[in-house]
N, C-alpha and C positions, 0 to 999 in steps of 0.2 A: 599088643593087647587087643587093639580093634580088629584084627586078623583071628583073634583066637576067639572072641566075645561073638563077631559075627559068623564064624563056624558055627557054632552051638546056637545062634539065633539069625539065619537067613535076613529075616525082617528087619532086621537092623542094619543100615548101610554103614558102610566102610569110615565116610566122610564124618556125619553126622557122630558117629564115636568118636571118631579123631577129635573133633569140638567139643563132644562132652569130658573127655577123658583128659584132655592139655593141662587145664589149671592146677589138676593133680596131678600130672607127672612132673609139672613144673615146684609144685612144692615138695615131692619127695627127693627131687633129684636137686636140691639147691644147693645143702652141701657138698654133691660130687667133686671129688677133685678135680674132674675136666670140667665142672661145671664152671668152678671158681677159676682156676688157675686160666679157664680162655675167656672168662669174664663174661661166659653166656646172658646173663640175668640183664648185665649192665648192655651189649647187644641188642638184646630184646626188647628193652626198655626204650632206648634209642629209635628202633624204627617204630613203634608202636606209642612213642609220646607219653610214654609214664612214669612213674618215681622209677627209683633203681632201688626195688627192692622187689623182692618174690612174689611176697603177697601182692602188691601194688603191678605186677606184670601178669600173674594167675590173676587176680579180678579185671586187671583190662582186656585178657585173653575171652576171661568167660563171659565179659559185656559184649565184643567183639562176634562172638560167635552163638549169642543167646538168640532163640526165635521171636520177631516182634510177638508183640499179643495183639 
């Protein structure tokens, strides 16, 4: 999606999508079957020090990668 987002808007960098865009791909993709079945959520959760649960890894993702004020 950041490849497709930053075609249509140059000014937009690659990276900086990638950080806006995670917390939601991580909620739409929670059910996936590869998501569960290789236990991605609980992975993530792990190196990133937070609950094992979706929401709880999309808000640590999107504190992680928020710009100070």
């Amino acid at each position: 999606m950041s490849h497709a987002i930053g075609g249509l808007r140059p000014d937009l960098h690659h990276g900086e999508l990638n950080a806006a865009l995670l917390p939601h791909i991580i909620g739409f993709n929670q059910a996936a079957p590869s998501v569960v079945d290789e236990k991605k959520i609980d992975r993530l959760a792990e190196m990133i020090g937070s609950e094992h649960t979706s929401e709880a890894v999309a808000n640590a993702v999107a504190d992680l990668t928020a710009r100070p004020s």
